[in-house]
N, C-alpha and C positions, 0 to 999 in steps of 0.2 A: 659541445667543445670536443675537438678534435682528439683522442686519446694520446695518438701522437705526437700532438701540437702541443702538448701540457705537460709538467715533471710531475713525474709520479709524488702520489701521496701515503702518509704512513710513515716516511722515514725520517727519524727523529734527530737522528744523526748526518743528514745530508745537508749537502750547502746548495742553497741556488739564489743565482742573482738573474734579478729580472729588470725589466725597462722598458719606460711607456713615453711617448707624447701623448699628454693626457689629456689636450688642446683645452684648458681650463681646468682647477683641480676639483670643480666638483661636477662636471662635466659625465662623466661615466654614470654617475646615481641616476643619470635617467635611462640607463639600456638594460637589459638583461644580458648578465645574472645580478649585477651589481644593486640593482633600484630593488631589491628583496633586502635587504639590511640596511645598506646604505649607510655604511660604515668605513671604516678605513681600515681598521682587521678583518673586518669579512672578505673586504675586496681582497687585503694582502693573504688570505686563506686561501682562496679562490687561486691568484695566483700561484698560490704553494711559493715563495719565495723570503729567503730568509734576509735579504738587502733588495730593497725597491728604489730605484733610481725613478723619477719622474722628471720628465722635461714640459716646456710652455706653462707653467702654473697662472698664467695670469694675473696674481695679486702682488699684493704690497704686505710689509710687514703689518704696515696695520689691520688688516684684512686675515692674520691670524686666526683663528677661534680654538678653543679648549679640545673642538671635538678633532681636530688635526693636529694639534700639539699633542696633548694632556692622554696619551694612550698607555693603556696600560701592557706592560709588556717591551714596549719597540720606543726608541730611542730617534730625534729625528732634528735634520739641518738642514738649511734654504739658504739659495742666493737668490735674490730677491733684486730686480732692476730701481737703483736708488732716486732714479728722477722720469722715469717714462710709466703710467698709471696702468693697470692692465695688460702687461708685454712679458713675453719671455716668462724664467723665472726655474728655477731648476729645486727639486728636491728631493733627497737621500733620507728614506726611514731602515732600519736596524733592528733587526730581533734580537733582545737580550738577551734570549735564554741562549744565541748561539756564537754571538759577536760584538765587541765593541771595539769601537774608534782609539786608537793613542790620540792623534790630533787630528785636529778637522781647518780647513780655510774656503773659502771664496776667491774666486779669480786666478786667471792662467800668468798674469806679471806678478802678483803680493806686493800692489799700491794700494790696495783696500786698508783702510786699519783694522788690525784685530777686537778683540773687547779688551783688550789692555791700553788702547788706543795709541800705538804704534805698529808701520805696516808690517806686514806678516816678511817680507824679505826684510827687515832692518831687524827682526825678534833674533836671540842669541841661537847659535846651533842647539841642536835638540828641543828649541821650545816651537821649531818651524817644520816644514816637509822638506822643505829647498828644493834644488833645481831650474832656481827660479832664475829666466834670461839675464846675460849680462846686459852692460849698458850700450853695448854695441850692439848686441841681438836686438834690444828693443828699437834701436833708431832702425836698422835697417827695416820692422815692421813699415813704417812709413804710418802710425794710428798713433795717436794718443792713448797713450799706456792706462789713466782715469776713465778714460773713455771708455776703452776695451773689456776694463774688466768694473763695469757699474752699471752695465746692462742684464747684470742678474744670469751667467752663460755656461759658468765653470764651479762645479764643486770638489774639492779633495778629502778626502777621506785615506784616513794612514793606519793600517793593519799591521802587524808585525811580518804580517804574508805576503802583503800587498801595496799600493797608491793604488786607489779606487779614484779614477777622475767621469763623473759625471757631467756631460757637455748638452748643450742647446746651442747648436751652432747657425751662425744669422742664415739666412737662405736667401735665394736670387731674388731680390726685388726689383726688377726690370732693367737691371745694370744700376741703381741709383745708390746701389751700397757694396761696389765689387770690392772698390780699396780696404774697405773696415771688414768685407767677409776676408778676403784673400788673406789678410793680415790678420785675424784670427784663426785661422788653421795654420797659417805657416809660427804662432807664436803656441799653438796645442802640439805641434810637429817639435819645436825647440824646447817645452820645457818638457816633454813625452825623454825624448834624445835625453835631455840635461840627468833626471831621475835614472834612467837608466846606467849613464854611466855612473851615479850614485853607487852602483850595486844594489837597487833598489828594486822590486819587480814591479808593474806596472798592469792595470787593468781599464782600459778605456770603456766604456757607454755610453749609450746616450743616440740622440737622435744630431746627425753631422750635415745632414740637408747635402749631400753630395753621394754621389754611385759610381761604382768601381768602374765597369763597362756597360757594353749593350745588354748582358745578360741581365742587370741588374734593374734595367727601364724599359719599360712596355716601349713608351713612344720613341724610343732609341733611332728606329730607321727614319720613320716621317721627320723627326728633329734635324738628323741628318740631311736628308732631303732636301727639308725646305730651305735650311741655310747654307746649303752647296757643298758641306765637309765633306773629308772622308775621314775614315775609321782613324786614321792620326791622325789625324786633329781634332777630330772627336777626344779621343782619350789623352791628349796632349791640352785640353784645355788647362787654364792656370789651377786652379782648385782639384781638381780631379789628377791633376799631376803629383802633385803636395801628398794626398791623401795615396797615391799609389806608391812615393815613395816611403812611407809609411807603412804600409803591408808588407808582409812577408809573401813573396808569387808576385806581385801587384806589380800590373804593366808599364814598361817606364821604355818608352821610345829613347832613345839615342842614349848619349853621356847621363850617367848621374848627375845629380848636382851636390857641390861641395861638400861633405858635412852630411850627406847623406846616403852614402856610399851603400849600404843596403838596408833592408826591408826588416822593422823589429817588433810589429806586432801582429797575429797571425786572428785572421777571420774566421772565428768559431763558429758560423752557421752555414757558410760556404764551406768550413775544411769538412762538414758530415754530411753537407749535399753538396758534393762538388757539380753534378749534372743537373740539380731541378730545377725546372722552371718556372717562372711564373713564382716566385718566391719574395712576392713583394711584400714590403711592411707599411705605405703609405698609398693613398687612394685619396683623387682630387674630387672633395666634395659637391665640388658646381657644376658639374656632368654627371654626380650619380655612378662612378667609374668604378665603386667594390662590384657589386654584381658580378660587373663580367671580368673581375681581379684584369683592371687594365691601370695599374700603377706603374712603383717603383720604389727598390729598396735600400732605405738611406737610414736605418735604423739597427745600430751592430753592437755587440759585443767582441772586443776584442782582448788579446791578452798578451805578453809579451812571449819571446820564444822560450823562454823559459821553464814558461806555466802549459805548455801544450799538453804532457802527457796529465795533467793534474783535470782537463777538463771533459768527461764522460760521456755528455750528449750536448748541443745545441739545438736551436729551433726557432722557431717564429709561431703566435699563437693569434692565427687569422682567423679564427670561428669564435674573439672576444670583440664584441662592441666595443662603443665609448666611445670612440673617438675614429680621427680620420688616418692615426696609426694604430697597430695592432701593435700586442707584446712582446718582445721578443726576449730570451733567456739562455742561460747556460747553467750545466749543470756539472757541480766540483765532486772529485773523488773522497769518502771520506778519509783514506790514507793516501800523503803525498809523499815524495822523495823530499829531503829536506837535508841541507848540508851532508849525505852520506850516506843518512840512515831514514827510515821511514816512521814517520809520527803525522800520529791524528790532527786533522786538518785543523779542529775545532780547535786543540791547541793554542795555533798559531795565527786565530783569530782574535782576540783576545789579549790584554793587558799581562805581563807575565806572573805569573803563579794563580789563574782564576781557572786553568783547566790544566788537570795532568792525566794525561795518557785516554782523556776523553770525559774525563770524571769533573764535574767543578766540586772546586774546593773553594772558592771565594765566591761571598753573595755580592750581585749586582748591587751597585749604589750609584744616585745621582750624584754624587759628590768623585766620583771617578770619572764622569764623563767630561769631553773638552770643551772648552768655557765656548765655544762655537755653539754650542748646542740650542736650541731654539725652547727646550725645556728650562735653559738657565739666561733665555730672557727676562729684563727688570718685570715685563707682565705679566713672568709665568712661573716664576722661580720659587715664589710664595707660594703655587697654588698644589692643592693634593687632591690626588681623586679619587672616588667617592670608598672604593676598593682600599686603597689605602690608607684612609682612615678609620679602619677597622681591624689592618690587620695586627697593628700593635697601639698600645698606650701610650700617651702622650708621657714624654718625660718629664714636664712642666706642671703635669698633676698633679705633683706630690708639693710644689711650691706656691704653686697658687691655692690650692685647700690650707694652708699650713695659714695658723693665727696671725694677725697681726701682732706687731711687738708693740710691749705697753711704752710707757711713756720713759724715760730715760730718770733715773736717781740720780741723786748728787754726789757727783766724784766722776759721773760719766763724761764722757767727751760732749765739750759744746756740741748745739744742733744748729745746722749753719741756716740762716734765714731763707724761705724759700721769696721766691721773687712775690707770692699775693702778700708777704708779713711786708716786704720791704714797700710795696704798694700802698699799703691800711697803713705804717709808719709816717710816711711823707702825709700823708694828709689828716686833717683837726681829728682829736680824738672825741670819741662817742662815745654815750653811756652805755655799762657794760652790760651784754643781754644775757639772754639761759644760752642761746647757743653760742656765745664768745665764752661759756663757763666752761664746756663741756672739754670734756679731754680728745687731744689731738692724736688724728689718727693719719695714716697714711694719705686716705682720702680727702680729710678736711681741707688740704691744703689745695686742692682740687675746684674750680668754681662749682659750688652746689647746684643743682638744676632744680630747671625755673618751676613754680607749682603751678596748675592752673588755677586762677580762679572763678569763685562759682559767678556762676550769671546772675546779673541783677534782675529780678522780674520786670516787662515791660510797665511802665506805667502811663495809662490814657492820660491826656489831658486836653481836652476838647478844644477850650478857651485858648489856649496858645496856637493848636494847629489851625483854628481857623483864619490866625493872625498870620501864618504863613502865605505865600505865593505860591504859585505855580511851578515856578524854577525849584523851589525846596522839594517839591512834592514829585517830578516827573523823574521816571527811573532811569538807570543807566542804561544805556546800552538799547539794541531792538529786542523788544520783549514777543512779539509774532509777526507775522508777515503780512496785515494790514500795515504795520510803523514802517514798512519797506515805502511802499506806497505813498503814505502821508506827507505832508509838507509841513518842517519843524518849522515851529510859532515863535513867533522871535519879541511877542507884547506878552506880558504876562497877563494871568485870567483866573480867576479866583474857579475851586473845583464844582462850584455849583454852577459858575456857568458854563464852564464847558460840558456840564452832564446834560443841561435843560438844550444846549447846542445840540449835541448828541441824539437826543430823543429828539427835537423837533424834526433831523435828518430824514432817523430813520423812519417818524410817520411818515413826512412825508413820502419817500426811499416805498413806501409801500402802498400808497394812495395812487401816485402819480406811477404810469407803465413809462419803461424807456423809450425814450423816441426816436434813438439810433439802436442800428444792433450791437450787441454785445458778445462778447467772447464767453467761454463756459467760467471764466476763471472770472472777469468780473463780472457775469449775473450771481455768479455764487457767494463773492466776494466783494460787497458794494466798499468803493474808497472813500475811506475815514476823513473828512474835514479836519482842516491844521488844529482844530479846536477840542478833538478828541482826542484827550492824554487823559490817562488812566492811572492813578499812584497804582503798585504792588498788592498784592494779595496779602505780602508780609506785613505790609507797613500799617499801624494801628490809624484806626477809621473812625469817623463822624459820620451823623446823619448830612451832613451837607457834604462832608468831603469824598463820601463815597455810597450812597444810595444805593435801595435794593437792586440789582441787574434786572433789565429789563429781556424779554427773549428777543432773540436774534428773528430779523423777517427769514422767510424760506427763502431755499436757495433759487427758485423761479417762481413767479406767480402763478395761481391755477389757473388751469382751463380758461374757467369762466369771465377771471379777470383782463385776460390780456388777448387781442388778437392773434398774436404769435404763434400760438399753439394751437394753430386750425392744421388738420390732418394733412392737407396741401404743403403747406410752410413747414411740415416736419418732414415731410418724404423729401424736399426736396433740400432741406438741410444733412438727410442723414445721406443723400446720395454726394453733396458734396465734400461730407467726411470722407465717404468711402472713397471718392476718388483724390481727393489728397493721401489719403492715406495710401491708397494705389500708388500714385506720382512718388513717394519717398520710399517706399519700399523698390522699386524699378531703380530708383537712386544707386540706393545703397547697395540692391542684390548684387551678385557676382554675375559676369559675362556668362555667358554659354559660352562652355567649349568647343572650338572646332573638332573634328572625327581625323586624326591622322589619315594618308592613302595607304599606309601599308598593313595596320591593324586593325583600322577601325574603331580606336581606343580615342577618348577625349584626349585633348593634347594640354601641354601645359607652359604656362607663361612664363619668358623670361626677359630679363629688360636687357640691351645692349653696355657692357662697359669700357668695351672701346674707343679710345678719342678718334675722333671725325664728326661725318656729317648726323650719322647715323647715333650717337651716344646720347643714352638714357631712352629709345626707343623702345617701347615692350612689342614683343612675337609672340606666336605661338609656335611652338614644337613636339615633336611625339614625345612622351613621356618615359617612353620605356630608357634603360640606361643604355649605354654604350657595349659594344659587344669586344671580345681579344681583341678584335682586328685595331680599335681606339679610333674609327672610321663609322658613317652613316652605313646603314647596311641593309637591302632588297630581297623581300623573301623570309629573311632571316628572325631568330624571336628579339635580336634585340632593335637600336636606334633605327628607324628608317627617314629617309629625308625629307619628312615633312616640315614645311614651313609657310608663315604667312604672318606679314605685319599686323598686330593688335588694330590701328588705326583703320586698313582696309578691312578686317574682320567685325570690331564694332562690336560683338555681341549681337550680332542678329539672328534670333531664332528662325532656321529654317536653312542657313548654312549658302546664304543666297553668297559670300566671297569664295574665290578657288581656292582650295588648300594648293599651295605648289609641290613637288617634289624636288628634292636638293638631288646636281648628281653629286 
């Protein structure tokens, strides 16, 4: 990892906020550095970040587990998509020792209900964030208000410092969801504005699926290009407009629009690299396009004008796997200006009176935290971990060791009938036994648990089982894998004769050679006549009902006995194993690779998903990834234009189809 690319470690007292699309939340355990612990503090260690915002988690609430809730230390909340399985999905975890939430919500309108179960905009001042659009703002959206925010998109998080909104914003899906994106930024645009005039400060994250300009996206010119724009209109697109007038700098061709008169939140990883390039945080998976860093970067920290001088360094952290975004972070001064005068950051992170002047005075507790909290889920609220049932005594110690109280004397208050007396009342009375004498305790009124009793010893009895059938005697179920085979007997048949059946079989089964051929499974395995049912091993036995076992014939007759096994008839059965087994392996194995023309390197397969004539077709292609240019490239160490349809390549050893070269 980059030195650079990472916030320093060691300081105990620094604030850093970090942010991932973590394209699935368990997704990263398989890269390094992350798959060495494979934890959720080690990774948040690794980040050095004291608020981790994650975007795309993929699950559902019920997809939970203890080992992403139940942490020790960090404190944490999800919006979670309530009707699409696997999608989106946003979540904010929280180090205690440095920060906690006053209030926490879901969704950018507050139609979600809270856990009080009315929506978060109808909750009274102060028990809400506010800011939330009026009712005009939302219609001019042109989305369904339910809609917009139940796809798991927006988190809020409320500091006394800060609105922390953590976003997953929808991204261009071939035009088929512009109405519900465009209406989602322009309603993050309007409740951003609303907080602000709050007097509130504000901190947006998250992954926005939109870039400022060309500097921001590799494929910028060719995009250009091939849809005939120019540069306005390029950055005059709907979304990217929205989003520019939102920035502080952020290009806005012509008139403002209404209500948006300038720019209020300032881009923390452009204002400290205003010149770099190539400072992407996403790279498109299905081209292999990290290598040669030919992305685009739609993953920001921002923060209102406010907060500028408060923020120290920013960055992007491209040398972290995991995923098909990289990290990216900012990092807070430990002293900020503050109504005047200058107080420690940690402060004003924090519930008031839990830090003074940098010192905590107040112990964390889950009963402080806001009922949003995914720790004070019904599935989790009960639960302790393993750490903290150790660190103190239970206070219920001392009540549950403590005696039972005896029986009550006379002059004490009646004891009011529990529901099993009022039970035993209603029904005929019984003579009294030792344990209806015994003095009543807490528990008796309890249903006593059941005892077991001992087992009866089996007892033979010859004379009646041979009076049974067939049907009493045949076990349940297939007991081996001749009963597969067998044909069930539908007459019944007394057990002796189906055993003298049985052995006449199998003599014969050993006198007489097969006179067709057979497969390995049934010479080894001769099929049982409908007549050979067998009682249990368990089940108690008669000389008639179950006779001494006779031995199994072998699995092939010898030599001597059968013509079969002449040296001729075996060479040429094992040649036709070998060649079946040739035929299925040739099946199954993989194609040979074609040799690309420009490296010489096996190429690699990929199937067409574009609609026409050509979709679901496999090729082949050079393997290597994509170079800067986001073009085929000659000479060069990356993509070169090799291609050729799967169909005309075939997997023919010897490379008899042309590879073509693309220009």
């Amino acid at each position: 990892m980059n030195e650079a690319s990472s916030p320093a470690q060691g300081d105990d007292e620094a604030h850093y906020l970090g942010a991932r699309n973590v394209n699935g939340v368990r997704n990263p355990f398989s890269y390094q550095p992350w798959n060495t612990a494979r934890t959720f503090p080690a990774m948040f260690d690794i980040l050095g970040s004291d608020i981790v915002v994650m975007q795309e988690l993929k699950i559902q609430r019920k997809d939970l587990r203890d080992d992403m809730v139940m942490l020790d230390g960090w404190d944490c909340y999800f919006s979670l998509p309530k009707h699409k399985k696997g999608y989106s999905g946003v979540g904010i975890y929280t180090r205690n020792a440095t920060c906690a939430p006053l209030r926490a919500e879901e969704g950018l309108l507050g139609v979600l209900p809270s856990p009080s179960g009315v929506p978060y905009c109808d909750l009274p001042d102060g028990e809400n964030i506010g800011g939330y659009p009026s009712a005009l703002q939302v219609a001019e959206l042109g989305v369904d208000p339910a809609a917009l925010d139940a796809e798991g998109r927006c988190l809020l998080l409320e500091f006394p410092a800060f609105v922390l909104l953590g976003v997953y914003s929808p991204a261009n899906s071939n035009g088929t969801r512009d109405d519900f994106r465009y209406g989602f930024i322009c309603a993050l645009d309007c409740r951003i504005r609303n907080l602000i005039r709050m007097g509130k400060r504000v901190v947006l994250v998250g992954d926005l699926n939109v870039s400022r300009d060309e500097n921001d996206t590799a494929s910028a010119t060719d995009d250009m290009r091939k849809a005939g724009i120019t540069h306005e209109e390029y950055i005059s697109t709907p979304n990217r407009r929205i989003f520019n007038h939102l920035l502080v700098g952020g290009e806005v061709l012509g008139d403002r629009d209404e209500g948006r008169e300038q720019g209020i939140l300032w881009d923390t990883t452009r204002g400290f690299h205003p010149d770099r390039k190539g400072m992407y945080t996403h790279w498109e998976q299905k081209i292999n396009a990290r290598p040669g860093n030919f992305g685009s970067r739609i993953d920001f920290v921002l923060v209102c004008e406010s907060m500028r001088a408060w923020v120290k360094d920013a960055n992007i952290q491209e040398g972290l796997l995991g995923s098909d975004h990289c990290p990216v972070y900012a990092d807070f001064s430990d002293t900020v200006a503050w109504e005047g005068a200058d107080v420690k950051l940690v402060d004003k992170m924090s519930p008031a009176g839990t830090f003074r002047e940098g010192t905590r005075v107040k112990d964390w507790k889950l009963s402080d935290v806001p009922p949003f909290s995914a720790k004070r889920l019904p599935e989790f609220d009960k639960r302790r971990s393993i750490k903290s049932m150790f660190a103190a005594p239970s206070k219920m110690k001392s009540q549950t060791s403590a005696p039972l109280p005896s029986a009550p004397s006379e002059g004490a208050f009646p004891v009011l009938p529990t529901l099993q007396e009022e039970i035993t009342d209603s029904q005929p009375a019984k003579p009294a036994t030792y344990e209806e004498a015994a003095p009543t305790t807490k528990s008796a009124t309890a249903t006593p648990p059941l005892k077991r009793k001992a087992p009866a010893p089996a007892k033979s009895k010859p004379s009646k089982l041979q009076k049974l059938d067939a049907a009493a005697l045949k076990p349940k179920g297939q007991q081996s894998l001749k009963g597969f085979f067998g044909k069930s007997s539908t007459s019944p048949i007394k057990p002796s004769t189906a055993h003298t059946a049985t052995q006449h079989e199998e003599a014969q089964t050993a006198e007489e050679p097969p006179t067709t051929p057979q497969t390995p499974f049934a010479a080894s395995h001769p099929l049982p006549d409908e007549t050979s049912t067998k009682a249990p091993d368990s089940a108690p036995t008669t000389t008639d009902a179950a006779p001494s076992p006779t031995p199994e014939p072998p699995a092939s007759p010898p030599p001597s006995a059968s013509p079969q096994t002449s040296p001729s008839r075996f060479t040429a059965r094992l040649a036709a194993a070998e060649q079946a087994q040739k035929s299925w392996g040739t099946l199954f194995s993989r194609p040979v690779a074609p040799l690309c023309e420009g490296h010489a390197e096996p190429c690699k397969t990929m199937q067409t998903k574009k609609k026409g004539t050509n979709q679901g077709r496999s090729f082949w292609m050079c393997a290597r990834p994509l170079g800067p240019s986001g073009g085929k490239e000659r000479g060069s160490e990356w993509r070169c234009g090799s291609f050729v349809w799967a169909s005309e390549w075939g997997g023919r050893r010897g490379g008899e189809a042309e590879v073509r070269g693309c220009e």
